[in-house]
N, C-alpha and C positions, 0 to 999 in steps of 0.2 A: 961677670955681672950676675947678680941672684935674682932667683927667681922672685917676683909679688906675686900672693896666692891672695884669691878672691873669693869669699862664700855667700852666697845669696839666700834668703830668707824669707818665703813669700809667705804670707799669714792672710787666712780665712777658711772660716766652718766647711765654703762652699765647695774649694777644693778638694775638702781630703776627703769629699761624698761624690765628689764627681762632676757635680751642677755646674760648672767651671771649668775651664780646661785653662793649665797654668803655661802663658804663651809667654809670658814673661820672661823667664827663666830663661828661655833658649836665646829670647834678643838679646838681653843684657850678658850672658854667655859671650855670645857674640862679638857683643861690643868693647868688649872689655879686653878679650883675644885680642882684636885686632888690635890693638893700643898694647898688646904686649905684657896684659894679668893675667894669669892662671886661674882658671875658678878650680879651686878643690870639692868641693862641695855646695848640693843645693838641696834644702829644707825644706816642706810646706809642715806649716800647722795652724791648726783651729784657732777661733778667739780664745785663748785661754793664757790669761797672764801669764800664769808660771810655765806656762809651755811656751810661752816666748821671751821670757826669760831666760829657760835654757838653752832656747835654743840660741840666743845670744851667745853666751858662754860658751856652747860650744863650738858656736862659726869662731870668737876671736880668739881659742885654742890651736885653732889651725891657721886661721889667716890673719894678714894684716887687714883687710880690704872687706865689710859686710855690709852687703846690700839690702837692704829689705822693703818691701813694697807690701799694700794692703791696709785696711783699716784705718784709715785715716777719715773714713767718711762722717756726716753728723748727727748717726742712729747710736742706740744705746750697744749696740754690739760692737762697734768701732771701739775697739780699744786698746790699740797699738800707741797712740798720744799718750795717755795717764801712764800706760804699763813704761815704758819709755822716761817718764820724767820718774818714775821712781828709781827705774834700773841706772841712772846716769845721779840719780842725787838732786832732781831740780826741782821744780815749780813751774807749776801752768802761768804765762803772763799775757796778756794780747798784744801782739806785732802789729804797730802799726801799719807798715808796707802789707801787711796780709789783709789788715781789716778793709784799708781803704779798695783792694784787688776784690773783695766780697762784697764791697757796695756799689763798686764800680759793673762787676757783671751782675746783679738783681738789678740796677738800673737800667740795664744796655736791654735785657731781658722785659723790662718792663714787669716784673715778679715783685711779690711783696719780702721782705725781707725778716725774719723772726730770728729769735734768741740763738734758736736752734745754728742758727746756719751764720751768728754772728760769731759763735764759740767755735770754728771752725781756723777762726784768724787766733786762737790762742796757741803758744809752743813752748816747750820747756825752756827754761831761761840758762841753759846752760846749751845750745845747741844755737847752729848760725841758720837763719832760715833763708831756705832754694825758694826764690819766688815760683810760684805756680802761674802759665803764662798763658795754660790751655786750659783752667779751672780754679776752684775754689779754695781746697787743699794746702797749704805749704807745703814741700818738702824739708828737713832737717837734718843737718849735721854737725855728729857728733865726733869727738877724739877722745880717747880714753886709752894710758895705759901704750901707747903708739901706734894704737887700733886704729881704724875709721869707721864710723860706722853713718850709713846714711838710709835717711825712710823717707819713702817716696809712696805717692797714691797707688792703688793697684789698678788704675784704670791705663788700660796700656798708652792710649793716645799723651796722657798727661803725664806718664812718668817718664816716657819715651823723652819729648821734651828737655825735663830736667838732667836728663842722663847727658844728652847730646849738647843741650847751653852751657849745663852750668858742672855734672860731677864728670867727665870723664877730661875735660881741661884744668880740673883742678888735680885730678889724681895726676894727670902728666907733671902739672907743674910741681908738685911732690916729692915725686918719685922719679928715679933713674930706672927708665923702662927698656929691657931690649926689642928687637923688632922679632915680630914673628912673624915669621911670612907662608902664606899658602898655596900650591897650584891641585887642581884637582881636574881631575876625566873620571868618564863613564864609558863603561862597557856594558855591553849586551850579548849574548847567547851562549855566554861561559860560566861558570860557576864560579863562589870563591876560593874552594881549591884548586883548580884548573890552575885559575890565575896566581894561587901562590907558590906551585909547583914551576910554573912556566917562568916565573921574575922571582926565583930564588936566590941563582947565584949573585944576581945585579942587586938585590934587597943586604943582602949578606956583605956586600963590598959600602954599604951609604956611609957619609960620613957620620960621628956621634951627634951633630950638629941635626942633624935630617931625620925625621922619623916616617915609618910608612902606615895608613890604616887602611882596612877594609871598611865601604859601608856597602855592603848589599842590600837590594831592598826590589820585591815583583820583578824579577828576572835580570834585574841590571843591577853590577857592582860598580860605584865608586871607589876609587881612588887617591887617595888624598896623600899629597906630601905636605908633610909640613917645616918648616926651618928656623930655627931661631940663633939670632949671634945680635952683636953692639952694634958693628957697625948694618945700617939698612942696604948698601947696594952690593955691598961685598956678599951678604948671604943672600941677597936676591940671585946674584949671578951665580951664585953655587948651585942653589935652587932651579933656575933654569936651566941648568945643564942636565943636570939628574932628569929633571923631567923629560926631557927633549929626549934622553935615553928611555922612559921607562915608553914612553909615547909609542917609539921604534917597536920597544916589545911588545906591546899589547896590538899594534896596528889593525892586525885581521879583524878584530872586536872593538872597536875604539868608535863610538857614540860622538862624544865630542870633546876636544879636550879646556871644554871651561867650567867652570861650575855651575851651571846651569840644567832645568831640567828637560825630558827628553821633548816634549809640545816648544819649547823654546828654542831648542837645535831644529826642530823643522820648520820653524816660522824664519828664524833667520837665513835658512836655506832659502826658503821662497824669498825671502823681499830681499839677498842678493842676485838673487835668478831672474827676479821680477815676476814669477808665479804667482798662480792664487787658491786657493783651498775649499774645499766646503765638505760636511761630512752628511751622512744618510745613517744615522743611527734608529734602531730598533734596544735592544737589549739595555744599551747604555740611557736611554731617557735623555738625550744632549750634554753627557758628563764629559764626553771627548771636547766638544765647541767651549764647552765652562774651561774645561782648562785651558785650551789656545786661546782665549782671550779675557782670562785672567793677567793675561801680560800687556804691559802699555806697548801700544803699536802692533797690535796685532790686527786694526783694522786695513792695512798696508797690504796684506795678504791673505786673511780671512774674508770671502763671505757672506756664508750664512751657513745653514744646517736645515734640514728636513727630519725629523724625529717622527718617524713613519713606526708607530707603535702599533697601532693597528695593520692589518694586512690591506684591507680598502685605504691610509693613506699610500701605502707601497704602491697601489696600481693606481691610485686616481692623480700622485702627485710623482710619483717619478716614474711611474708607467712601466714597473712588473707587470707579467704579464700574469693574470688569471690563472691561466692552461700550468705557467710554470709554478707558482704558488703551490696548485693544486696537484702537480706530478713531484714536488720535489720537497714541497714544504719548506715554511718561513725560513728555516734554520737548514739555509743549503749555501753551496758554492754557487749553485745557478739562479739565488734569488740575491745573494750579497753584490754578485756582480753585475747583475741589471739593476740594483739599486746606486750602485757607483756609475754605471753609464747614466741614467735618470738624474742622480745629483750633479752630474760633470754639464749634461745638457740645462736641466732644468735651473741651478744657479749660474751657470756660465762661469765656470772655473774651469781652471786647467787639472788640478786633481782633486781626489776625492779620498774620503775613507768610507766604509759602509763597513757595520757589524748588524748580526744578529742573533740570538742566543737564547739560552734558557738559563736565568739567573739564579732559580732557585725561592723559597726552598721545595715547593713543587712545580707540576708542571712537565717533567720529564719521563721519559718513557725507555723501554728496553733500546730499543734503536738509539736513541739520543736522550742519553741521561741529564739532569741537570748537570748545569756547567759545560754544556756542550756549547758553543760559539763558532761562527763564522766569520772571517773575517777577508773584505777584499780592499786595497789599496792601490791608489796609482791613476793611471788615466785608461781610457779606453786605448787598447791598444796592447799599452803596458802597465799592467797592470800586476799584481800577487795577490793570491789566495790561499787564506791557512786556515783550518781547522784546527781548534785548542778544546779541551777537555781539560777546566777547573774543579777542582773539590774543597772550594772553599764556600763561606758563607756571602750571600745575596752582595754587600757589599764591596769583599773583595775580592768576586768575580768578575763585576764591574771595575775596577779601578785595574784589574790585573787585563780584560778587557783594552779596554782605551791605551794602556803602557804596549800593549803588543799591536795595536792596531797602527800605533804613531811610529816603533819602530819598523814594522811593515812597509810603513809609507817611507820612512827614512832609507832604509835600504832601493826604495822605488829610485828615490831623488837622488840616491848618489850613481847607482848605474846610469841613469838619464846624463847625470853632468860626464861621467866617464868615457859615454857615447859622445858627447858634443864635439 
């Protein structure tokens, strides 16, 4: 079975200056894998006709399959629709099903309706229009040549949408797709050579069917296998085999073996355990609590948090004491750890994380330079404490902070269950 190559397209000014950050690109990636397309390639370019032009030409040089999002809105700079009806040979005409979806939400809205936003329901007359179910917009698609080509809003909520109702059920029905199947783990306290030295011989034996990536990334490498054949359970169960081998190999290091990231392996450590969490953050501003419950269901086992950024909230709210403040200073082992007893007492959780640090870019002294951090994890009792020295900038101090604070406490929670 041959491969479908997919290239994607995103068009606007605002990306390629940065104003935008292009999120698109990696879901519809996504999406499209798992349904078993190949993206070869993915584009951004400005409002500028002939720059999306070419850039047409040259996605269905390499692919069957182009995706484009952006510019479809109803300002003078949108002009992905006109550029569009001339690259295909058509004519702007108004879709009824579009115009009526455009009067139906200014109604619902209670908004007044103008010209503007009535020319929104027009589409090239050579193109089948994707109703738009989360907005104004249509989407549109085209065939040219045994191409596909389809344009979709850049607003992610509403292209999302059309991808998942209307284009990825039609590319199935299309197209003879193989399955691609994925299993992925995480490791922590090894490097990516370590780890390619260590799962050589076993990498060297996979079948041609099986490929292996590295993704490293703030001290944990993933692991990704991936698998592709016709039939789906035949290469599922090849797939799991292999992993179940590489699993063995990495064991000493092995995070977790799902795809998920590292605040998500210890939330579901806790709500199988029936534990509960709260942190005492200083350095981090409550970026550790932002990520544990950025996940649904995190309030099962999360909480709360104390962002003791001050040193008076350290003593007045989880009751450091003074005398130690001032014999050891914020950014110690003996103030991180009375701030994990205070958060364990003061929220009534069973563990805790506390950091404290100096993030940068001043602030740092010969004794403890910027980037110096404390970190204690675990429960009174049992608990760990580590001191780490960053030399990176403000932000990825912080975020490399909170990934070592979590696996700290991970490492807490599996000797706890080992004991049990």
């Amino acid at each position: 079975m041959s491969k479908v190559f997919a290239s994607i397209v995103t068009i606007g000014d605002e990306l390629l200056i940065g104003q935008v950050v292009d999120t698109n690109s990696a879901w519809i990636a996504q999406e499209l894998n798992a349904i078993g397309i190949w993206v070869r390639q993915r584009t951004s370019v400005g409002d500028v006709a002939a720059d999306i032009k070419h850039a047409l030409s040259e996605a269905a040089a390499q692919s069957s399959v182009v995706l484009i999002t952006g510019g479809l809105g109803p300002t003078a700079d949108d002009i992905t629709k006109p550029t569009l009806c001339e690259y295909f040979g058509g004519r702007l005409v108004v879709d009824e099903g579009a115009l009526k979806n455009v009067k139906d939400i200014f109604a619902r809205l209670n908004r007044p309706l103008i010209e503007r936003n009535l020319k929104q329901a027009e589409v090239p007359d050579v193109c089948t229009v994707i109703p738009n179910k989360r907005g104004t917009a249509p989407g549109m698609w085209f065939e040219k040549d045994g191409v596909v080509y389809v344009s979709m809003p850049g607003v992610p909520h509403e292209m999302k949408g059309m991808v998942t109702d209307y284009v990825l059920p039609r590319l199935q029905q299309q197209r003879s797709l193989p399955a691609v199947l994925h299993r992925t783990l995480l490791t922590a306290g090894v490097g990516e050579s370590f780890l390619a030295d260590l799962i050589q011989p076993w990498e060297e034996q996979l079948p041609p069917a099986i490929k292996l990536a590295y993704l490293p990334n703030y001290g944990m490498v993933r692991l990704r296998l991936t698998a592709t054949g016709a039939d789906a359970a035949g290469t599922q169960a090849i797939l799991n085999e292999q992993f179940e081998a590489l699993k063995q190999l990495v064991a000493p290091h092995l995070v977790t073996d799902r795809d998920e990231p590292l605040e998500k392996a210890v939330g579901r450590w806790l709500q199988q355990h029936g534990r509960s969490l709260g942190t005492a953050e200083s350095c981090t501003g409550g970026y550790i609590s932002h990520l544990i419950t950025s996940h649904a269901g995190s309030s099962a086992h999360f909480k709360g948090s104390v962002v003791s950024y001050d040193n008076q909230v350290k003593t007045d709210l989880l009751g450091v004491s003074a005398d130690t403040l001032a014999a050891s200073g914020a950014v110690s082992e003996a103030v991180v750890t009375a701030m994990l007893e205070g958060a364990c007492r003061q929220l009534g959780v069973d563990y805790a994380i506390a950091v404290s640090g100096i993030m940068g870019p001043d602030g740092g002294n010969d004794e403890k330079p910027v980037g110096t951090v404390w970190i204690a994890a675990g429960r009174p009792g049992h608990l760990q404490t580590q001191r780490m020295h960053f030399r990176f900038d403000r932000r990825r101090n912080i975020e490399l902070t909170a990934t070592y604070a979590l696996y700290l406490l991970l490492q807490v929670l599996k000797a706890d269950e080992a004991r049990a």
